[in-house]
N, C-alpha and C positions, 0 to 999 in steps of 0.2 A: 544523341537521339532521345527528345523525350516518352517516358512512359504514361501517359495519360492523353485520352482521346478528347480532343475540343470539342467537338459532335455532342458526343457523349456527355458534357459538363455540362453545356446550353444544353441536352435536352436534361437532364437531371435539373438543372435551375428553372428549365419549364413547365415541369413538372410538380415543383413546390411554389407556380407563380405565386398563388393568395399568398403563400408565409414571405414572399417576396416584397409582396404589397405592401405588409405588415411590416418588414424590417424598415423600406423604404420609409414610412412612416413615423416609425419610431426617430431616425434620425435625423428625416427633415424636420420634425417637432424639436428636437434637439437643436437644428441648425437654425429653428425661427428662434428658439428664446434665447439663442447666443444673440441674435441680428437684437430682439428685443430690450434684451437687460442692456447690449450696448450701447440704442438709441435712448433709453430712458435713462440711464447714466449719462449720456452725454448731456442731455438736455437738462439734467439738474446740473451737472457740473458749470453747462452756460450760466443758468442763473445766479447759482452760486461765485462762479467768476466776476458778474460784477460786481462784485463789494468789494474786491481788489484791481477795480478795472483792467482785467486780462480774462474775457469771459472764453476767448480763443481756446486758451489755455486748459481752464477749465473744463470747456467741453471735450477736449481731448482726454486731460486725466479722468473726468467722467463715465467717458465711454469704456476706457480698458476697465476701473475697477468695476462697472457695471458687467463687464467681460470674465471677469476674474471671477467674482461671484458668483456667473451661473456657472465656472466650471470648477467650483468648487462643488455645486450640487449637483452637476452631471458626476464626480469622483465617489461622491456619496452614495448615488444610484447604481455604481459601476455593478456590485455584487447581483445586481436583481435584472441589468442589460444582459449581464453572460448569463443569466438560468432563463429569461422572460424570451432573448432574441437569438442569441449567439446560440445556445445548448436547445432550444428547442427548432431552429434552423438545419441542426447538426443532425437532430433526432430523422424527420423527415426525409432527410436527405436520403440517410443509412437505409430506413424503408425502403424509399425509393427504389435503390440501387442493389436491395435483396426482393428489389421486384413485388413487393409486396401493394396493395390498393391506399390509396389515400385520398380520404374526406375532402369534398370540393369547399372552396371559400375559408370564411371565418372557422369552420369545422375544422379545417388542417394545424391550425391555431390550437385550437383547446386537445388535439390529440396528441399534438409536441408536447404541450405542458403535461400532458398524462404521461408518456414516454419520459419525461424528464425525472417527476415526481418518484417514479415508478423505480428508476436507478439511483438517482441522490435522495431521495427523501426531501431533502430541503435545500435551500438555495445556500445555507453558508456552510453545508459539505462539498457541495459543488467548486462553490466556491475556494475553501480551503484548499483542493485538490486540485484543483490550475494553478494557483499561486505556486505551490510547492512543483505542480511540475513544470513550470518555466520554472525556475529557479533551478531545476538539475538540468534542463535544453542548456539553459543559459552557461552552466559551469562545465557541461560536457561538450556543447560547441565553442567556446574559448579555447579549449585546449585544443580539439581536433581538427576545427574549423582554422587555426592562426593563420590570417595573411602572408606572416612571413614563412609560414613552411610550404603555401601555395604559392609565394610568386619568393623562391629563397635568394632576392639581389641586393643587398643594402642600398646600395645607390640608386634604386629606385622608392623610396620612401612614400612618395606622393602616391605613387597607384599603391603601394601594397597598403597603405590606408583607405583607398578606394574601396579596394578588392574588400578591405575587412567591413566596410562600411554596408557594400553590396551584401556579402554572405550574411551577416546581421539581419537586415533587412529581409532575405530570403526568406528565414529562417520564420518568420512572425508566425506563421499560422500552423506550427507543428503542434503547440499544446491542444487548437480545437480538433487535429487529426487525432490526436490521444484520447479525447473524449470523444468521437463517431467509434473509435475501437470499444470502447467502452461499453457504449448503446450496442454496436453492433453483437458484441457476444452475448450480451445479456448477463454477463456478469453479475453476481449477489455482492459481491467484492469491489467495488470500483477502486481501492486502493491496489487490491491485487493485480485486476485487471490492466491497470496504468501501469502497474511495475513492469509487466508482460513486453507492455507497448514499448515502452521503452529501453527494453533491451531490445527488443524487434528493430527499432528505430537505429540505436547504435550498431547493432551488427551488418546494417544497409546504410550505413549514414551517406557514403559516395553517390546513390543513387539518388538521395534525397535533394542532396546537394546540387545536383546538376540537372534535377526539375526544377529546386526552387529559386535558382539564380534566374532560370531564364523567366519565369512569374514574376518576378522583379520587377524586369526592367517592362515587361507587361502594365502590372497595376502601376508604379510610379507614372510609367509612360502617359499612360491615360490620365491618371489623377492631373497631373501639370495640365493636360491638355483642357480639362474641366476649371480647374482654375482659368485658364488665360482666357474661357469662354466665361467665368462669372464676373470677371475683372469688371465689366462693363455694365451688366445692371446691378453687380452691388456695389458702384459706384453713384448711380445716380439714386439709390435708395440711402447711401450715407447722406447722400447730399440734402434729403428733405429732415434732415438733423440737426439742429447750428449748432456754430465751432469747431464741428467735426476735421478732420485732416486724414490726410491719404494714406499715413499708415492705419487709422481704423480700418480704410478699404481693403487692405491689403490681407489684413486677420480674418477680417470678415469673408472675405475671399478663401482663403486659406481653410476655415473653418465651412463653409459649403462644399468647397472639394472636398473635405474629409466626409462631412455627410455623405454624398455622393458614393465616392470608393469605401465607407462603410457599409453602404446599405445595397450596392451595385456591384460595382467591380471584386472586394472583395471574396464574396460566397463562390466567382466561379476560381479562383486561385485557393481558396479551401476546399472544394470540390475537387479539382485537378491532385493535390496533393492527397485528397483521401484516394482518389484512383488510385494513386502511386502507391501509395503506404499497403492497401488492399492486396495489390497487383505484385508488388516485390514481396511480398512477407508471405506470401502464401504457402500454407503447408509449412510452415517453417517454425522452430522450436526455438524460445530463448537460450541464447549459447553463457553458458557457464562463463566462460571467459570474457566476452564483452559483460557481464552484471559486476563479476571482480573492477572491471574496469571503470565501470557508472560508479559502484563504493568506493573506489579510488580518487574520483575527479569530485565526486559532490557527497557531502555529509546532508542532505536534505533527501537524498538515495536511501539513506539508510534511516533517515526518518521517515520515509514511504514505505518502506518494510514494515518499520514497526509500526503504525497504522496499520496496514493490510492484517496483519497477525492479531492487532487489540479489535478489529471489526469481524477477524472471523470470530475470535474470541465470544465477540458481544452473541455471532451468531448461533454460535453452538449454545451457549445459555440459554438463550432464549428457544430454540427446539428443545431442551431439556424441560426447560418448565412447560411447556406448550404437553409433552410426551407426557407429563408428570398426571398420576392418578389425580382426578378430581380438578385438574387444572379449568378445562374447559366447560366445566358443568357448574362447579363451586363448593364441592364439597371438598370441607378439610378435615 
């Protein structure tokens, strides 16, 4: 039985439509300069090919490294998409969902980045602080999450790589549910705050587990489904390309579904899981015993401690001198 109300997700994603518009946007911009670096490589790659009479060819190599290149600069942008789309998506949501008003239009926009600002400071604390906590999801569901302890038969190999394939996959959007915990307490600490969640998170892992399996096969489901619907006009859009060949359409294809399930389908499968995370942890206190166990499975655990401890650190200093006679006036 899942813990999270569908009702409930659609009206929360209706509710932040404009930031909706906004992601939408962001990714279909993302998804035209992939479609464009790749036509514009291919089309030098044509001319370039004839000087070797194989301009086919060329258009082909053309268009992937014209492909490669933007996703090289979409990799480079990645830190300023999770604080600009992701983190202030996340922001509004948590509003939302503590019932609070939110600004119609372009306004819902600039009040996420004030909410964002307001908890990270800056985009490469934010940033820093997902990195590191995927990196302990990652090494605390290896261990607990293993295929073979879920389906324990040797002889079936193929599913139980399935299974670990699926639970993988499940699993994606538990770091942005660690940051909605974050905004949502208000925490001065966001290292601290994260440590919290994620003991929260281990001591529930079962329940999380058997939401986000079944979000799965949801998002994947529809994602294919959007692909085999773009199959068709981004095929006669490669085709106003020369040289081009049917694996460009294929990527290209590929790359609109992802737009699509990043700017769409995703937020309401992050949504659902913040239901969850909310709903099961309530009231409820990090258990001693599961944090022994987070420092056991991930040494990146134990670098989010020490964080959390050098940022209160930083905090308390800084009320000292704020405290401190003559601070705020300027007299020394």
């Amino acid at each position: 039985m899942k813990d999270f109300q569908v009702g409930g997700a659609i009206g929360l994603l209706r509710a932040t439509f404009p930031f909706l518009v906004f992601r939408f946007l962001i990714y279909f911009g993302i998804t035209l300069a992939y479609i464009l670096a790749a036509g514009v490589g291919s089309g030098a790659g044509y001319l370039v090919g004839h000087i070797g009479d194989n301009p086919g060819a060329g258009g082909v190599w053309g268009g992937f490294i014209g492909f490669g290149l933007m996703g090289a600069v979409v990799y480079w942008f990645r830190e300023y998409l999770l604080y600009l789309v992701k983190a202030g998506h996340i922001a509004v949501l948590v509003e939302r969902m503590d019932g609070n008003a939110l600004p119609e239009g372009r306004g819902q926009v600039e009040h996420a980045r004030a909410i964002v600002r307001e908890r990270f400071v800056e985009s490469s604390v934010l940033f820093g602080l997902d990195q590191l906590i995927k990196g302990i999801l990652k090494a605390f569901n290896k261990v607990f999450f293993s295929a073979a302890n879920i389906i324990p038969i040797p002889a079936v190999q193929g599913l139980v790589r399935f299974v670990g394939t699926v639970v993988r996959l499940s699993l994606t959007f538990l770091d942005e549910v660690i940051l909605a915990y974050n905004i949502r307490t208000r925490s001065e600490n966001p290292w601290e705050s994260s440590r919290r969640a994620l003991v929260l998170y281990a001591q529930n892992y079962k329940a999380f587990l058997k939401n986000a399996f079944f979000l799965t096969f949801f998002v994947w489901g529809l994602t294919f489904l959007v692909f085999l619907v773009a199959l068709g006009p981004v095929a006669g859009l490669v085709a106003l390309f020369p040289g081009t060949a049917g694996a460009l359409t294929l990527v290209l294809a590929l790359v609109f579904a992802w737009g699509i399930k990043a700017a769409v389908i995703e937020p309401f499968a992050m949504v659902a899981l913040m239901q969850v995370f909310f709903r099961v942890t309530e009231g409820q206190e990090p258990n001693p015993e599961w944090e022994a166990r987070l420092d056991n499975v991930s040494a990146q655990f134990g670098e989010l401690k020490q964080r959390a401890g050098e940022w209160a650190g930083m905090g308390a200093r800084n009320d000292a001198a704020d405290a401190a006679p003559g601070a705020r006036s300027g007299v020394s």
